[in-house]
Phi, psi and omega in degrees: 000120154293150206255122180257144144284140173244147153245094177252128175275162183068019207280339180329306203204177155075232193268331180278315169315333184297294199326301196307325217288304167318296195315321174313347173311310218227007178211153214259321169265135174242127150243103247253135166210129203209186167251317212245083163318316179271014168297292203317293192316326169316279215301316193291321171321286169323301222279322162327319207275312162355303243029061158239179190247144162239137167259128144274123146256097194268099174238148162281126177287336184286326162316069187333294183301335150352278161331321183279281170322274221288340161284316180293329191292326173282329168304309190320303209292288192281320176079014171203185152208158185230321194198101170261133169243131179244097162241003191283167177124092172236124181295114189307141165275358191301186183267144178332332198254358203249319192299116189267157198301331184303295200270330145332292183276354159269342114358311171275317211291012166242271205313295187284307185304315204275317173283306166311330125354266198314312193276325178296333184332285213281343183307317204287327173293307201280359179277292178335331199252345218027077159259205214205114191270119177231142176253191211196118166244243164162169188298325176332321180309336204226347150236106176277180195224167126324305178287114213049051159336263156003259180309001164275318164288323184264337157275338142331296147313310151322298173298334160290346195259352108014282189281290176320293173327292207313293168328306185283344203282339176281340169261334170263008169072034190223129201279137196202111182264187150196144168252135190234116178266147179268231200261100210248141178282060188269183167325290190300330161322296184302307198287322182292328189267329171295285182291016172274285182331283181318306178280349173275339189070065195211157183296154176305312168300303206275011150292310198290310160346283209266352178268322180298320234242308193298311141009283207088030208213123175336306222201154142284134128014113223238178149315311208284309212268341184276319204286355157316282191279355179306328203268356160283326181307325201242016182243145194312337212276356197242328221295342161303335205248139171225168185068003194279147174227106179267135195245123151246082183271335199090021203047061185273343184256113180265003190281142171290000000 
């Protein structure tokens, strides 16, 4: 078999750990990159058990230099990439008017800064693989809120930065997506919908109720369905499309 590599960030937990966990389906190396090592270590364990090999890179991304270790540390181990996903980043929900110049810019340095970083790291390996990039935004980008601010402006910005990569990937032969997930159930999900809960003075379900309904929308969001599609996104069966914002919400953005 030949041996292809992935590099999924955020991989500890949530959409990014589902992603690692997939891909291992379809790439014979995984490299996990997170800040929380026995998490990574948990995630790598699994994916072993497979019989594929994992790397743990416990680096924080919000770091400049990060990007730098975690691309040589995967040529040293593995000797190419093939598919960097970039998930790490989770984003304040405060509100426009609540957000300090701090928490704006610790926002940016993972999620937009840590994947742009990451991704010039790895273009010369993924020119070499004509491999396949995906960055992870969300519908806020295309509905923005009073309420989370942040986060509406910085997956925005992922998605031009998306498009930019993309622009270049079509003369280098290298395919670059983004994926918006709507509302997915993760760890940060629970904790957000707990304090929603707490200040309506209402059970954690009938919050979860009253947000599907608010929504519009059937169900919450599972990991294991983003990580479904990260891996069609990086699979020959995609390889036309590029430059693209694949939207899996459960159709809460009704806009054309």
């Amino acid at each position: 078999m030949i041996e292809s590599v992935a590099i999924v960030t955020g991989a500890s937990s949530g959409i990014g750990k589902a992603t690692a966990v997939r891909l291992s389906a379809d790439f014979s190396c995984v490299a996990l990159v997170a800040r929380e090592r026995g998490k990574l270590e948990d995630v790598a364990r699994v994916i072993k058990a497979k019989g594929r090999r994992a790397l743990v890179i416990e680096q924080d991304l919000g770091v400049p230099a990060a990007a730098k270790t975690a691309i040589e540390r995967t040529l040293s181990e593995f000797g190419r990439i093939d598919a960097l996903l970039n998930i790490a980043g989770a984003v304040s929900g405060l509100g426009l008017f609540q957000m300090t110049d701090e928490q704006w810019q610790d926002g940016m340095n993972v999620k937009f800064h840590g994947a742009r970083r990451l991704t010039l790291q790895a273009w010369e390996s993924l020119k070499a693989s004509k491999g396949s990039v995906v960055f992870v935004s969300g519908n806020a980008a295309v509905v923005p809120r009073v309420a989370g601010a942040a986060v509406g402006s910085i997956n925005a910005a992922i998605e031009a930065l998306a498009k930019a990569f993309a622009g270049q990937g079509i003369e280098d032969g290298i395919q670059v997506n983004s994926v918006s997930p709507g509302a997915v159930m993760t760890g940060r999900r629970v904790s957000m919908l707990e304090k929603v809960a707490a200040a309506k003075q209402l059970s954690l379900e009938e919050t979860k109720r009253v947000f599907l309904k608010e929504a519009g929308i059937a169900r919450f969001g599972s990991p294991e369905d983003i990580a479904e599609l990260m891996a069609f996104a990086v699979s020959p069966a995609a390889r036309w499309m590029t430059g693209t914002v694949l939207r899996m919400d459960g159709g809460e953005v009704k806009s054309v």
